[in-house]
C-alpha positions, 0 to 999 in steps of 0.5 A: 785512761790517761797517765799522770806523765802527759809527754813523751820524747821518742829517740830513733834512729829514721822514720821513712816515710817510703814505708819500705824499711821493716825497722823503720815502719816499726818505729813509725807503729810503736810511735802511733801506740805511744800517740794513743798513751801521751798527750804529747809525743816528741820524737828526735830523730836523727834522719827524718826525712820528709815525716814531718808532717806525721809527728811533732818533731823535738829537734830545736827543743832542749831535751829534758833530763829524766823527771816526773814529767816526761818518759822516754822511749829509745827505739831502734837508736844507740842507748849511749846516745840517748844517755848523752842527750839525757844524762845517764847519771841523772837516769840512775839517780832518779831511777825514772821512766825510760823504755828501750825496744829492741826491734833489730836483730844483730848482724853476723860480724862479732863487734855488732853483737858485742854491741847489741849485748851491752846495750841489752844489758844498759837497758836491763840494768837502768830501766825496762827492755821491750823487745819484738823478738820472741825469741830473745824475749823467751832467752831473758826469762831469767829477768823481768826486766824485758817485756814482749812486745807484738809488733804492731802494724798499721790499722789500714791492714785492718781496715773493713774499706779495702774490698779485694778480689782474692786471686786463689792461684797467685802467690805473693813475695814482697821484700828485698831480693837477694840470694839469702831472702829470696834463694833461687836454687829454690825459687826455680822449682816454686817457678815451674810448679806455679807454671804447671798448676796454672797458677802467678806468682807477684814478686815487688821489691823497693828501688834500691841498687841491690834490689834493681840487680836481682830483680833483672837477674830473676826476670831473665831467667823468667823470659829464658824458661818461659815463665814470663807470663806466669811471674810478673817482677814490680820495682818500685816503692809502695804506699800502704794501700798498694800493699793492701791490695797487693796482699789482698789480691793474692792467697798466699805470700812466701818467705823463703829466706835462709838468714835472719831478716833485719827484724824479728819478726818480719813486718811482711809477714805479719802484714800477709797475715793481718791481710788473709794472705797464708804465709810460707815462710822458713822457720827462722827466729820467731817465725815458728812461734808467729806462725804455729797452731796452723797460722800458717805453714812453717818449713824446715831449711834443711827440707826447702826443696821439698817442703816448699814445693808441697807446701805450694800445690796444698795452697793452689789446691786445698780450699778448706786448708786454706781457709782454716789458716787464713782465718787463725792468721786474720785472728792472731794478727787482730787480736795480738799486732794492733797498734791499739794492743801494744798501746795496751802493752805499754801503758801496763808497764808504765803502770807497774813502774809507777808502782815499783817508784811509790813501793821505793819512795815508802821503804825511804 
């Protein structure tokens, strides 16, 4: 069913068409969503590097102030700046459309959080705030001003045309590599487990410096231990479908970080999921909430060393609690992360919008 608004102008920050950034590839989804909502979807984005070809770009169009006749979505973008393009006066007045998603967490320094606070609290107050973290989403129960959004993951991870042999004794880290997401002082000891039981383990990062760094840091110290054989470490950029394969052909996929990633919760994760991997990950943020009901298996930080090490011989040697998992993971990730269900999402609160405008304009 289609709305009565036909356009849609989506303000972010980038679209990479890499597909390795987690707030970008997010972005990227949620767009689809909206795709599948408006007959016209124009996106103003101020780093688009070659995406274009993707989406109908708004940048030599004049943006329109808030009406009846088009919404606006503000994703991952400062909301001052999108009230600069729009007018913020005209928003309050007319009380119009406009969706705000907080699909980033704040960084550890004051002034980013006092920032991400009153933009949270911009949001709140003029229109309706969606947010991916279940954790804030559960922190803003005393409004009904922000809804939860499962983030959505592209429909490829879902795609029946992807036929991979499943490796049952390799296991599978995909992300950034630095001393936080990916600690060694831990990940030694997952290194000499996997080694005795037999088992590999693929660890593929992007091609960034920092990335490039670690990775070397890890593979020599691999070559010294003699785990060369047993850890193989990719630097490079992957397509979707490298990923799915990627996934695919591994049972398990590892998330040890110790601090918060940038989103909440982790593409990879969800991905790993949708993709039969079992995730062990830390229980950070919303992690736990993802994860629970034995969607996968969730460890305490403070327990690290010896969870993770338990946590990786049940999965190179328990079949059926393996396949249990993977089956509750494959589930979640269909029925609650689509494209097509935050599509769903999205329209229903576009719906009760309109309802909140016609119940005003009868009271005036």
């Amino acid at each position: 069913m289609k709305l009565p608004v036909k356009e849609a102008y989506v303000h972010t920050r980038r679209i990479d068409p890499t597909g390795t950034c987690g707030e970008s590839v997010t972005s990227e989804n949620v767009i689809a969503s909206l795709k599948g909502i408006y007959d016209r979807v124009y996106v103003l984005c101020q780093d688009s590097g070659s995406s274009k070809s993707f989406f109908d770009f708004a940048l030599d169009r004049r943006v329109p102030r808030f009406s009846d006749f088009a919404d606006h979505h503000v994703i991952n973008y400062p909301y001052a700046a999108a009230f600069r393009d729009t007018g913020l006066l005209h928003c309050l007045m007319k009380g119009q459309r406009v969706f705000f998603y907080r699909i980033e967490q704040p960084y550890d320094n004051f002034s980013s959080r006092v920032k991400r606070f009153l933009s949270n609290l911009l949001a709140v107050t003029t229109s309706k705030l969606l947010t991916t973290s279940r954790v804030l989403y559960d922190a803003s129960a005393w409004t009904s001003r922000v809804a939860y959004l499962p983030t959505p993951i592209s429909p490829e991870f879902f795609s029946p045309s992807h036929q991979e042999k499943r490796l049952d004794n390799q296991l599978i880290y995909l992300g950034n590599l630095n001393s936080r997401r990916f600690p060694m002082e831990y990940m030694k000891l997952v290194f000499k487990v996997i080694s005795n039981a037999g088992g590999k383990m693929e660890i593929i990062t992007s091609c960034s410096v920092e990335n490039r760094v670690y990775a070397d840091f890890i593979k020599k110290y691999c070559l010294r231990r003699g785990f060369k054989k047993q850890i193989n470490i990719r630097v490079r950029n992957l397509t979707i479908n490298e990923k799915i394969h990627a996934y695919r052909t591994s049972s398990a996929f590892i998330f040890p970080s110790l601090s918060p990633s940038a989103i909440d919760p982790p593409v990879t994760v969800l991905e790993a999921m949708a993709s039969g991997c079992i995730v062990i990950s830390t229980d950070l943020l919303s992690l736990p909430y993802i994860l629970g009901n034995e969607r996968g298996i969730v460890l305490h930080n403070k327990r690290l060393d010896s969870e993770l090490e338990e946590a990786v011989l049940r999965v190179l040697f328990g079949s059926d609690f393996s396949k249990a998992i993977r089956e509750k993971a494959v589930d979640y990730a269909r029925r609650r992360h689509t494209v097509e269900s935050a599509a769903e999402i999205i329209r229903r609160l576009c719906r009760e919008q309109d309802d909140m405008s016609s119940a005003q304009n009868n009271l005036d």
